[in-house]
FIDO-845092 format. One record per residue: residue in three letters; x, y, z of N, C-alpha, C in turn. Coordinates in steps of 0.1 Angstrom, whole numbers. Example, Ala and Ser with C-alpha at 12.3 -4.5 7.8 and 13.67 -1.06 7.14 Angstrom:
# FIDO-845092
Ala  132  -57  78  123  -45  78  132  -33  78
Ser  128  -22  71  137  -11  71  129  0  79
# end
This chain:
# FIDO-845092
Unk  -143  638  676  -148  647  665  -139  647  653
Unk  -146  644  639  -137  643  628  -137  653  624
Unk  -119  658  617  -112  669  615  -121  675  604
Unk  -124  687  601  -131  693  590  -129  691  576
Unk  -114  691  573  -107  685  560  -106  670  560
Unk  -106  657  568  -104  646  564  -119  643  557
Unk  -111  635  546  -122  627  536  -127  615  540
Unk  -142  612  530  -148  600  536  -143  590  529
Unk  -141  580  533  -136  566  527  -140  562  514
Unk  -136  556  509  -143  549  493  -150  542  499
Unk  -159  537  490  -171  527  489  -167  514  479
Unk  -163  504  488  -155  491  483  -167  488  470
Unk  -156  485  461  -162  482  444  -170  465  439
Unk  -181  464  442  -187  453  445  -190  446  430
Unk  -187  432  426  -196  425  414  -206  420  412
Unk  -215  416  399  -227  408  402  -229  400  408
Unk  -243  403  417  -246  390  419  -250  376  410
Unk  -256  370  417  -256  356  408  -271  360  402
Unk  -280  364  404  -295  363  400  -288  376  384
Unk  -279  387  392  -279  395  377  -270  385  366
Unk  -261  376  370  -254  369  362  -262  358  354
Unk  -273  356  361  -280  343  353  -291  356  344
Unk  -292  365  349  -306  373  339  -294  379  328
Unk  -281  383  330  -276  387  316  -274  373  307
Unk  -269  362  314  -265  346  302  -278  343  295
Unk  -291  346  306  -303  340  300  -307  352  288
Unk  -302  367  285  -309  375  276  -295  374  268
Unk  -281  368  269  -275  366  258  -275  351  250
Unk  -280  344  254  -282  331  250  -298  331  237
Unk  -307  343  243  -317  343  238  -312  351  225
Unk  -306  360  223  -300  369  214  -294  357  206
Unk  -283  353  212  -277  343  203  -283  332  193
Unk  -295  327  203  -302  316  195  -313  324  184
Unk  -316  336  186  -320  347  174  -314  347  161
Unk  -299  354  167  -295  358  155  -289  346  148
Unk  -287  332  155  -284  317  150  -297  314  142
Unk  -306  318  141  -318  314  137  -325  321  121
Unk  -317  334  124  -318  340  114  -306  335  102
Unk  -294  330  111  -285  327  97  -288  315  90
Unk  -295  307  102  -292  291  92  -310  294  85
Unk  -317  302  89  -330  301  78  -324  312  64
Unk  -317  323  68  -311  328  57  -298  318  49
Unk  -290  311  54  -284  302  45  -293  293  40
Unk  -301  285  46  -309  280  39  -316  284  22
Unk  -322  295  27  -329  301  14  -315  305  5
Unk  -305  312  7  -296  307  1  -294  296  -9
Unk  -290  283  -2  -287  275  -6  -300  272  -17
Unk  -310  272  -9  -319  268  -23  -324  275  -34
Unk  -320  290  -31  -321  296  -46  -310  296  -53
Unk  -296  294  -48  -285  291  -53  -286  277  -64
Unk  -289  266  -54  -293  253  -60  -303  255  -76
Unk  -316  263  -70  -329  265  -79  -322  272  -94
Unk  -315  283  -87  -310  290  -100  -301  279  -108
Unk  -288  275  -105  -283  261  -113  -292  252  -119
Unk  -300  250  -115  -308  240  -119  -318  252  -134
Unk  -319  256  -135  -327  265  -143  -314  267  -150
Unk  -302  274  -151  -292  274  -161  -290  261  -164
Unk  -286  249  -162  -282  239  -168  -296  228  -174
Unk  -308  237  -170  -322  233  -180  -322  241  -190
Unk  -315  254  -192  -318  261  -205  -304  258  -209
Unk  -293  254  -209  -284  247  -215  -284  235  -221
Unk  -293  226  -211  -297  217  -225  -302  218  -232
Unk  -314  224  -230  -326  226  -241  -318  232  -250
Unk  -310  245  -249  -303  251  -260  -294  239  -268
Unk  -286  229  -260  -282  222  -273  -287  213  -279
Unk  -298  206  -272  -310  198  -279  -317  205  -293
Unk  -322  217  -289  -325  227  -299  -317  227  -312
Unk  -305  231  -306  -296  235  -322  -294  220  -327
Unk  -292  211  -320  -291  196  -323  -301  191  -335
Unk  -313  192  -328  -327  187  -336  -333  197  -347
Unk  -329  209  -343  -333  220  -357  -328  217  -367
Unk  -315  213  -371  -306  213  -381  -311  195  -388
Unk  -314  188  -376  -317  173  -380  -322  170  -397
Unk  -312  161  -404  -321  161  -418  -315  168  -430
Unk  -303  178  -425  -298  187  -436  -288  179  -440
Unk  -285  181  -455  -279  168  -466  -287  157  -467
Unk  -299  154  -458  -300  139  -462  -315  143  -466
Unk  -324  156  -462  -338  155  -468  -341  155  -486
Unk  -330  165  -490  -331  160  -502  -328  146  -513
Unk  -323  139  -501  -317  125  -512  -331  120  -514
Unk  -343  127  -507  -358  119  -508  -371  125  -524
Unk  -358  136  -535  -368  147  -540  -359  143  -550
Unk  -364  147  -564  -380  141  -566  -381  130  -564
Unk  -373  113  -565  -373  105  -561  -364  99  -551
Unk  -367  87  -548  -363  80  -533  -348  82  -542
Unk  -337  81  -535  -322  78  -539  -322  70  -526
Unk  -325  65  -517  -323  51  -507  -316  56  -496
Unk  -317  65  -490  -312  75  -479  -317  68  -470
Unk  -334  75  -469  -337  72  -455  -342  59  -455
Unk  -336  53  -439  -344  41  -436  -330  31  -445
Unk  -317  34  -448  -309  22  -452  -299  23  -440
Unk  -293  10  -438  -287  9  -430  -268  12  -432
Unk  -267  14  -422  -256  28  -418  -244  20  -417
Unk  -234  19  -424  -219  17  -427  -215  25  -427
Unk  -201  24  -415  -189  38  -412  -180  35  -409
Unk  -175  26  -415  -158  18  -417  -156  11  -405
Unk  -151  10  -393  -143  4  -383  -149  11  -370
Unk  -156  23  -377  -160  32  -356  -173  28  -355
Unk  -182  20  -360  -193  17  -350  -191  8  -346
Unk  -194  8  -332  -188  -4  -321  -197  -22  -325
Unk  -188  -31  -325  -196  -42  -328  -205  -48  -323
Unk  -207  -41  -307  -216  -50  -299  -222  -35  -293
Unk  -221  -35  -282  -230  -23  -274  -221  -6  -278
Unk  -230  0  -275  -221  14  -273  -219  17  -261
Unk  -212  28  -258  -207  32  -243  -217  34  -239
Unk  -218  37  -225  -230  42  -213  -230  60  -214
Unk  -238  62  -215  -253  56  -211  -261  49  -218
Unk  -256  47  -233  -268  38  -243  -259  20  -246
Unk  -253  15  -235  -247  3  -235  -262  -6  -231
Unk  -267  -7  -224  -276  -17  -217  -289  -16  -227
Unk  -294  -6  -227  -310  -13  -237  -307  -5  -249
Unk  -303  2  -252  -301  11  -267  -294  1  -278
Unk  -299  1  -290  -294  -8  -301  -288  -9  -305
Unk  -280  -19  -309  -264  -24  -316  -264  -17  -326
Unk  -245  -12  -335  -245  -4  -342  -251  -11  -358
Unk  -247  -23  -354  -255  -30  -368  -269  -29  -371
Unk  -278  -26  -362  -292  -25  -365  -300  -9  -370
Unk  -284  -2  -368  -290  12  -368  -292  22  -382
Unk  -302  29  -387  -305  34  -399  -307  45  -399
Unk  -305  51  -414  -307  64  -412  -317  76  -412
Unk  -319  83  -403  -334  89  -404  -326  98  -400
Unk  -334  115  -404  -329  127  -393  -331  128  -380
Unk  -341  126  -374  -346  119  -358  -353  108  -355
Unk  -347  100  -347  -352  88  -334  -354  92  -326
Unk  -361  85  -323  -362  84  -305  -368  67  -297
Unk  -358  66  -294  -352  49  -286  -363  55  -276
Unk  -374  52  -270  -381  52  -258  -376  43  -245
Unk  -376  48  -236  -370  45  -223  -356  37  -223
Unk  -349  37  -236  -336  30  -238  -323  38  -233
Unk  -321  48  -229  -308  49  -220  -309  42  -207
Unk  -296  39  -204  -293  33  -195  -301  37  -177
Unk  -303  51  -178  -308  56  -168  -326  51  -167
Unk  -331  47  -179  -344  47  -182  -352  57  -189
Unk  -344  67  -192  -351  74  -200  -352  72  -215
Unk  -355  84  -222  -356  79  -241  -342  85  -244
Unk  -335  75  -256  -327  86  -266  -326  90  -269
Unk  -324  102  -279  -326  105  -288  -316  108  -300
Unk  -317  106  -316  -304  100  -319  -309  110  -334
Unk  -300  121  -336  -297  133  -344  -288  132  -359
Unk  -294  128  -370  -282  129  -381  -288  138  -391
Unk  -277  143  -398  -276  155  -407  -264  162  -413
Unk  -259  166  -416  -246  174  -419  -250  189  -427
Unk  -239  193  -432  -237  207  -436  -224  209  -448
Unk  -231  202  -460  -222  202  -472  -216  214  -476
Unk  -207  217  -480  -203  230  -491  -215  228  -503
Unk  -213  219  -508  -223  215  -518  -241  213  -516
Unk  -244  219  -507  -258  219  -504  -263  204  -500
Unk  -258  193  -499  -264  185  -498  -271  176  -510
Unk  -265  187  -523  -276  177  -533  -270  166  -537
Unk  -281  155  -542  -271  140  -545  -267  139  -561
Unk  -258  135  -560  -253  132  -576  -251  119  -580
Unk  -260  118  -589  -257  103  -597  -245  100  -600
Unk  -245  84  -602  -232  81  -613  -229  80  -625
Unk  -223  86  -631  -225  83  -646  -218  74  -651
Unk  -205  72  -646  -196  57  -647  -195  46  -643
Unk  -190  35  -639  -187  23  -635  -175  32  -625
Unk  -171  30  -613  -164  32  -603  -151  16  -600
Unk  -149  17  -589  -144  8  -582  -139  8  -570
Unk  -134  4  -559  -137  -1  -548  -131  11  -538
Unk  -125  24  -549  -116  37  -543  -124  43  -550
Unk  -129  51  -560  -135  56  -569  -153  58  -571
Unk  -155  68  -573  -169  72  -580  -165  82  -591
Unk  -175  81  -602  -172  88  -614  -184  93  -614
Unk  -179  107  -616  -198  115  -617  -199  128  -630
Unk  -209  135  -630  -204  141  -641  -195  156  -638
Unk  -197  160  -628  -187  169  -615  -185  168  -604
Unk  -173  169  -598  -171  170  -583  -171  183  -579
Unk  -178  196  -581  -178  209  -575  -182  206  -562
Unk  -177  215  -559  -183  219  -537  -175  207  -533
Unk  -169  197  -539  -166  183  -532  -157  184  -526
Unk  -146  186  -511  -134  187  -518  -128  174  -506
Unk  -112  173  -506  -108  163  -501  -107  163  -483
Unk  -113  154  -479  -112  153  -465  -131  156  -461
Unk  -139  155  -470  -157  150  -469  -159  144  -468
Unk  -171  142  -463  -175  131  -459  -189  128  -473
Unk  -191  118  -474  -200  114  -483  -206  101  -479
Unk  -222  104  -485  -229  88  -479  -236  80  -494
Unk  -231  71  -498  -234  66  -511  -244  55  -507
Unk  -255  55  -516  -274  48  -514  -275  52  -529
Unk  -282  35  -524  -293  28  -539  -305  30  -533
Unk  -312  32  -542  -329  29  -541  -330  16  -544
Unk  -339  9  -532  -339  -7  -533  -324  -15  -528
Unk  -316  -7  -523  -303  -15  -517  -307  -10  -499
Unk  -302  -19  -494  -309  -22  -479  -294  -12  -470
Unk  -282  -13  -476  -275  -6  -467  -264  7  -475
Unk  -259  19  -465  -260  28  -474  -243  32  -467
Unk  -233  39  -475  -220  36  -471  -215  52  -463
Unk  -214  52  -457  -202  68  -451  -186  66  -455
Unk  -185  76  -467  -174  75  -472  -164  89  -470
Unk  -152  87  -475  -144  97  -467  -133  103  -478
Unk  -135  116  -483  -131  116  -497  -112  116  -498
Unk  -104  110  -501  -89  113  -504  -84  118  -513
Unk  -91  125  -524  -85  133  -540  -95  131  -545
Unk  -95  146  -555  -105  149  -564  -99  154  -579
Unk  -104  147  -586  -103  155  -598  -119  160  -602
Unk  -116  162  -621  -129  168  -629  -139  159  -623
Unk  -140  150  -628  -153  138  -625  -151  127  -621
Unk  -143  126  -612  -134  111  -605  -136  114  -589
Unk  -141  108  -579  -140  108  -566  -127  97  -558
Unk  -118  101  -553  -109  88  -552  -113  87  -532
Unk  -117  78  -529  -117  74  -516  -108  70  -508
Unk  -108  72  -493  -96  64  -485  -100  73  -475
Unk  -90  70  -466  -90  78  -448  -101  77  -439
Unk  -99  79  -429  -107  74  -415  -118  67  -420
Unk  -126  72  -427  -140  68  -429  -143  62  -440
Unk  -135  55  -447  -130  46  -455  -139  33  -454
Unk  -149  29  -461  -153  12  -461  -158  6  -472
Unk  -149  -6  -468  -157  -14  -483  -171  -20  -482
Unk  -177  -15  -471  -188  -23  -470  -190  -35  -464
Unk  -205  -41  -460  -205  -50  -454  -213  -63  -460
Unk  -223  -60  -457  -234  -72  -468  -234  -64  -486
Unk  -230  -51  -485  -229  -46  -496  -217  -38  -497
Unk  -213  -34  -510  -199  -35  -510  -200  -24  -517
Unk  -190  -16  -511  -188  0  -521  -183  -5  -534
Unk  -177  -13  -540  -175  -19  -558  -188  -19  -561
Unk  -201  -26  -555  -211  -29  -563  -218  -19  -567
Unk  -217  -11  -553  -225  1  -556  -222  15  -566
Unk  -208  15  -568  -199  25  -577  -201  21  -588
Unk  -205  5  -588  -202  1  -603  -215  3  -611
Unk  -225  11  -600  -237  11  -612  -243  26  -614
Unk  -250  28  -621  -254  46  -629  -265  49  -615
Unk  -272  38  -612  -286  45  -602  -282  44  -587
Unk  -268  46  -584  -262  44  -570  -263  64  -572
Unk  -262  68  -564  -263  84  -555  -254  86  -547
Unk  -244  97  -547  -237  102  -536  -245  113  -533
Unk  -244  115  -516  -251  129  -510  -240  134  -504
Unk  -232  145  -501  -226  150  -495  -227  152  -483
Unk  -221  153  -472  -226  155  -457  -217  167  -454
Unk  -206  169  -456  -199  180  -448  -183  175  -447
Unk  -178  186  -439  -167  177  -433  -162  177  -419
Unk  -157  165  -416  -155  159  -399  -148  171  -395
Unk  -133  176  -394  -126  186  -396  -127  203  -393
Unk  -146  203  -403  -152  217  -395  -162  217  -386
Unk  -166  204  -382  -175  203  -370  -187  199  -376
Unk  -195  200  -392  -207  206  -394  -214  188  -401
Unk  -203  182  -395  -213  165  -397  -219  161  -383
Unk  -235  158  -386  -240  151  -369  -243  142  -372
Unk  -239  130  -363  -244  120  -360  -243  117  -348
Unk  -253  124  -341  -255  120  -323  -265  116  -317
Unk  -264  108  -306  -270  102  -297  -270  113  -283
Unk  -285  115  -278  -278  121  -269  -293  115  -256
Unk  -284  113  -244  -297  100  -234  -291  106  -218
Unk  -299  103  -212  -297  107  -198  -286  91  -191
Unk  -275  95  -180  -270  83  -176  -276  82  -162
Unk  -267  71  -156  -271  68  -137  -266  79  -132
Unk  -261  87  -129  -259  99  -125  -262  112  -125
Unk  -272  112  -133  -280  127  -135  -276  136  -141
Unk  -270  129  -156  -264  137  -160  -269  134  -175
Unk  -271  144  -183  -275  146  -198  -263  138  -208
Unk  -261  130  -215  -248  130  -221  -249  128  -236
Unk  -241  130  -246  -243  132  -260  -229  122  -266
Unk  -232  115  -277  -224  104  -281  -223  107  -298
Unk  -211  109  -298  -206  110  -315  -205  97  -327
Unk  -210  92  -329  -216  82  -340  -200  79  -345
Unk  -200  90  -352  -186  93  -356  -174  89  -352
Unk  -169  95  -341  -161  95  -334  -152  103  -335
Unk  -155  117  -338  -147  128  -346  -142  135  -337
Unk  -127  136  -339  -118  136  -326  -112  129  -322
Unk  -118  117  -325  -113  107  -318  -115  105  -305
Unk  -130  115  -304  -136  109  -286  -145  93  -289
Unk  -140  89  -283  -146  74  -281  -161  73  -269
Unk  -156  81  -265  -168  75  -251  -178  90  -254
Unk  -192  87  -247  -201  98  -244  -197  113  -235
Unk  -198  122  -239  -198  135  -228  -208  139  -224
Unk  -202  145  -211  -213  147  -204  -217  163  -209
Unk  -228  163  -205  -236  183  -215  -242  190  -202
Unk  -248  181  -196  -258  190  -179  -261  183  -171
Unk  -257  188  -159  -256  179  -154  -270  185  -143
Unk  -275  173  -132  -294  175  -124  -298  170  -135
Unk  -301  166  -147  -308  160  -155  -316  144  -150
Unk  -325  143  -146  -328  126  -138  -339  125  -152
Unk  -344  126  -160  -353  120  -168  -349  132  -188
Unk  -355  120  -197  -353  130  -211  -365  122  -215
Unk  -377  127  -217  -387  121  -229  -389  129  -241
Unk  -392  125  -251  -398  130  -264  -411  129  -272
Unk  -413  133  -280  -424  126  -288  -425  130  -306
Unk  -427  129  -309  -429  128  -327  -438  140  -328
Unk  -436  148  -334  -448  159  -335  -451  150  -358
Unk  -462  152  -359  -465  142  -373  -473  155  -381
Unk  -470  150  -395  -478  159  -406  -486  147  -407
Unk  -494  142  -408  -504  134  -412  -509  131  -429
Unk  -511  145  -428  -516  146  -443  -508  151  -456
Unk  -492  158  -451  -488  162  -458  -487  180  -464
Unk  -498  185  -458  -500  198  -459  -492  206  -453
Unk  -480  199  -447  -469  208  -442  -469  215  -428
Unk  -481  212  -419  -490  212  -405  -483  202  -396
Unk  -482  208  -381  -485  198  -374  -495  194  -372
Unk  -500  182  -371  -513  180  -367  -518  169  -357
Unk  -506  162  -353  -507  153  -344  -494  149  -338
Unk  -496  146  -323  -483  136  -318  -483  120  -319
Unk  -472  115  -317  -471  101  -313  -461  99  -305
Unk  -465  89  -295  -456  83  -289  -447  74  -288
Unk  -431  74  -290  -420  65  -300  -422  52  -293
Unk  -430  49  -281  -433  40  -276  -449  28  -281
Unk  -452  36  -291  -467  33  -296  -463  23  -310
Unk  -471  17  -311  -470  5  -322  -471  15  -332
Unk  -459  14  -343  -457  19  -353  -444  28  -352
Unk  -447  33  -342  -437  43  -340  -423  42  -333
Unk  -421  28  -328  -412  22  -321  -396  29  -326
Unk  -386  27  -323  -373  30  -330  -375  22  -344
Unk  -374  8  -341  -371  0  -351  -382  4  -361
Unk  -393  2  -359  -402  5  -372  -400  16  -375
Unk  -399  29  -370  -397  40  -381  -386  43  -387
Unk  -369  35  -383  -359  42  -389  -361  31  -402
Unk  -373  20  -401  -373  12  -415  -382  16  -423
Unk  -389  25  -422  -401  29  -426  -403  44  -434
Unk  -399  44  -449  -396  59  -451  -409  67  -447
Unk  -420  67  -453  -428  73  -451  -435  76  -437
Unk  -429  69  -426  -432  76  -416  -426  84  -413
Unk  -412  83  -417  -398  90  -418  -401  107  -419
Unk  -410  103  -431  -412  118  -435  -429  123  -428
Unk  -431  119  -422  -440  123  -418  -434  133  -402
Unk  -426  126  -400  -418  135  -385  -417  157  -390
Unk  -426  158  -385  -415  174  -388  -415  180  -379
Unk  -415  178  -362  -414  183  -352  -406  170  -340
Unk  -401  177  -330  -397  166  -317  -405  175  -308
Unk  -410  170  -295  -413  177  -284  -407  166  -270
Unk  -396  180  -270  -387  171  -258  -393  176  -243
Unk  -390  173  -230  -392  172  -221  -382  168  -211
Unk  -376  177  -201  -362  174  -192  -369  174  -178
Unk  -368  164  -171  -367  166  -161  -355  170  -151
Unk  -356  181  -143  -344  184  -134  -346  188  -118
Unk  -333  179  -113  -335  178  -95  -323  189  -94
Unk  -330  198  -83  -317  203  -76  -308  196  -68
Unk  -295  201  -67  -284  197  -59  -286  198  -42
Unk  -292  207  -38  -297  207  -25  -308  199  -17
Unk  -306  195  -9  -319  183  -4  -321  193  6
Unk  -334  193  9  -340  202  15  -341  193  29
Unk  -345  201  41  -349  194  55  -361  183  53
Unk  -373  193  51  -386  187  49  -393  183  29
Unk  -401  178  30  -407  174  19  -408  188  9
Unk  -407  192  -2  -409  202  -8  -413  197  -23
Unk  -421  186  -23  -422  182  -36  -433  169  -41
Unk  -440  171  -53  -447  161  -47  -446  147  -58
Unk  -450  135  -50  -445  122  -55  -445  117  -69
Unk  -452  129  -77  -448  125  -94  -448  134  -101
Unk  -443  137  -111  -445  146  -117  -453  142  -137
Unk  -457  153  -147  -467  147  -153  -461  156  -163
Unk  -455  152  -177  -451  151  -188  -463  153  -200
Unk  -465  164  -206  -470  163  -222  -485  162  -220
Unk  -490  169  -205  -501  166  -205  -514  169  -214
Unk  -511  185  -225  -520  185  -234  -517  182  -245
Unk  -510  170  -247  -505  163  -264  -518  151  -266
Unk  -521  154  -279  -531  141  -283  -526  136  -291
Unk  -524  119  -295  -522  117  -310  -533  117  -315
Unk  -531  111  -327  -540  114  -341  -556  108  -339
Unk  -556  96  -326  -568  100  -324  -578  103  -311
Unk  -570  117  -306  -573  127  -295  -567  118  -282
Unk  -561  108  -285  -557  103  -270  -547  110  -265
Unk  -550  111  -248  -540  117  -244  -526  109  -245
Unk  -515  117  -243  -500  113  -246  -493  119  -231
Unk  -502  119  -221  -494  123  -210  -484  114  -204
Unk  -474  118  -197  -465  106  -193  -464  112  -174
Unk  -466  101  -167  -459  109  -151  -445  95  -154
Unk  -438  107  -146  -424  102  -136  -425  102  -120
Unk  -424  94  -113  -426  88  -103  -410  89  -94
Unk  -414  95  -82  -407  101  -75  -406  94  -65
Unk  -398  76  -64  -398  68  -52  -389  63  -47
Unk  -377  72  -51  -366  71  -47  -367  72  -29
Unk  -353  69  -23  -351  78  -8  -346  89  -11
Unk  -357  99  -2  -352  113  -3  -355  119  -8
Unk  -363  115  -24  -368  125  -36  -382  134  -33
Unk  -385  132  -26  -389  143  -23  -384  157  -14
Unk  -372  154  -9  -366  168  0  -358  171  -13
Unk  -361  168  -26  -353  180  -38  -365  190  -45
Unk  -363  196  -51  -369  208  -58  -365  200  -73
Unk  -377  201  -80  -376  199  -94  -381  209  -107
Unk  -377  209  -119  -380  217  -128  -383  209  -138
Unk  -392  210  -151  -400  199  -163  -393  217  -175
Unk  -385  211  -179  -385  224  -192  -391  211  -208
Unk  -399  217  -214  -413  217  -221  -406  221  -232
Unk  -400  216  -242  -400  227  -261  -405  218  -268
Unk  -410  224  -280  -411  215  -290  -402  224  -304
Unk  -395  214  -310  -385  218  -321  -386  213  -334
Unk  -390  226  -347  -396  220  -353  -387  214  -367
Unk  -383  205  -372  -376  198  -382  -377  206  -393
Unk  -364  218  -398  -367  227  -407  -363  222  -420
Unk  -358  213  -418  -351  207  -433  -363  198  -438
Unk  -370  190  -431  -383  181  -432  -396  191  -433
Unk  -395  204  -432  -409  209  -435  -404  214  -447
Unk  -394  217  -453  -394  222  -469  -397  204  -480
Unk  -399  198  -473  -405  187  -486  -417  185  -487
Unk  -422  187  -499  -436  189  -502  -442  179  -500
# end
């Protein structure tokens, strides 16, 4: 018989068995592959609105500097056309020792045109000539103290010299572009001292010319200086700006002001740049039609020789194509995309363009088409 006060034994402390060990691995395995399911679809979307958003800031960053680029296109040089021609637009472009003698850098080395062939207009557009296959597009204009207006000569000059009947607004270290009406090429000159009515030339931008000679042209009354600005405060353009092999937007100084030699890069997802001519037709100061720089007439070469088409330009309508940085798992895109679909030229034809997406892979990116058209404000004030 057990004593009244002795206690009952413990009850030995037992572990899972195997059926509960496999039902807890099987409900933490399930959890795990849950909340693993939710991270990589939430990094995912992540990633691609992170990607999407870049790609949308560096499409309104180009556009923004294409904008300021092409708005200004034409200032100092629309007036050299009022009341008559002074031989501005459409002559060919001398600028001492920096235009390159054979190709320019890349992205406009391979199909874009030698510096010898190139003239001056406020906007070009080289069609499918960057190196990547897209269009160029090629910006000049400046920002005189002196407004841009052109001044005759009243003197005989010489191969340092122009004599005019004032040098106001002129001052030393401008740039200036001296043009005949009826002379085929037109000089970028670079001012070294000034007096009352004496221009003395020299420095960087210095030239005596090529088929024509800055003596010939100083030495006569119906030669024209226009003022452009100066290298120094930034406010002279002469750029090129084209997509490269890399997807990247890049812009090229004519100039070379700075002394940057090669192209910079501006934005980069950029895979395509088209344009188009927005045209006054009639003169009334309207847009009233597009053309395509790729259409007979409107080629590079025919319009930077051609004044009167010249002035017919008073708008650009650019077009960027942009790929995100992220490649997606599955397809998210479809195999072309379609450019300027409601532009007509002058006689209602469409001017749509597609780009063709047949690369590997191009379709697991996300793409954006930013659409402006910019209208040439220096070119709509000529009557």
């Amino acid at each position: 018989m057990r004593p009244a006060f002795s206690r009952p034994l413990p009850v030995r402390q037992r572990g899972l068995s195997l059926i509960e060990l496999l039902v807890a691995m099987a409900i933490g395995l399930i959890v795990t592959l849950a909340v693993t399911s939710v991270i990589t679809i939430g990094e995912g979307k992540r990633r691609t609105t992170t990607s999407t958003n870049d790609m949308d800031q560096a499409g309104a960053y180009a556009a923004y500097l294409l904008d300021r680029a092409v708005r200004s296109a034409g200032s100092s040089l629309a007036q050299s056309t009022l009341p008559t021609d002074r031989g501005v637009f459409g002559c060919k472009l001398n600028a001492a020792s920096l235009l390159p003698a054979s190709a320019f850098p890349a992205p406009f080395a391979k199909n874009f045109k030698s510096a010898n062939d190139l003239r001056v207009a406020p906007v070009l557009i080289a069609k499918n000539q960057s190196d990547a296959g897209s269009d160029v597009l090629v910006v000049m204009g400046g920002d005189a103290v002196a407004g841009g207006v052109p001044r005759g000569l009243t003197d005989p000059g010489s191969a340092t010299t122009l004599s005019m009947d004032n040098t106001v607004g002129i001052s030393t270290g401008d740039l200036v572009l001296v043009s005949q009406n009826g002379t085929a090429d037109c000089l970028i000159e670079q001012i070294s001292g000034t007096s009352a009515k004496v221009l003395t030339l020299g420095g960087t931008y210095y030239t005596a010319g090529k088929s024509t000679s800055l003596q010939g042209l100083a030495a006569s009354t119906s030669t024209y200086v226009t003022p452009l600005g100066n290298p120094a405060n930034g406010n002279v353009e002469f750029q090129f700006f084209g997509v490269g092999d890399n997807r990247t937007l890049y812009g090229y100084d004519l100039l070379q002001i700075g002394g940057i030699t090669s192209a910079q890069a501006l934005a980069d997802g950029v895979i395509e740049m088209h344009a188009l001519y927005g045209l006054d037709t009639n003169g009334d100061g309207i847009l009233d039609a597009w053309a395509d720089p790729g259409a007979t007439g409107y080629d590079i070469a025919t319009v930077m020789a051609t004044t009167a088409t010249i002035r017919q330009i008073v708008a650009v309508r650019i077009a960027l194509v942009l790929r995100s940085a992220s490649k997606e798992r599955d397809t998210v895109s479809a195999s072309s995309i379609t450019l300027f679909s409601d532009a007509v030229d002058a006689s209602k034809k469409s001017l749509a363009q597609t780009v063709k997406l047949t690369g590997t892979d191009d379709l697991n990116y996300r793409y954006r088409v930013v659409d402006f058209t910019v209208p040439l404000r220096n070119m709509l004030l000529l009557p």
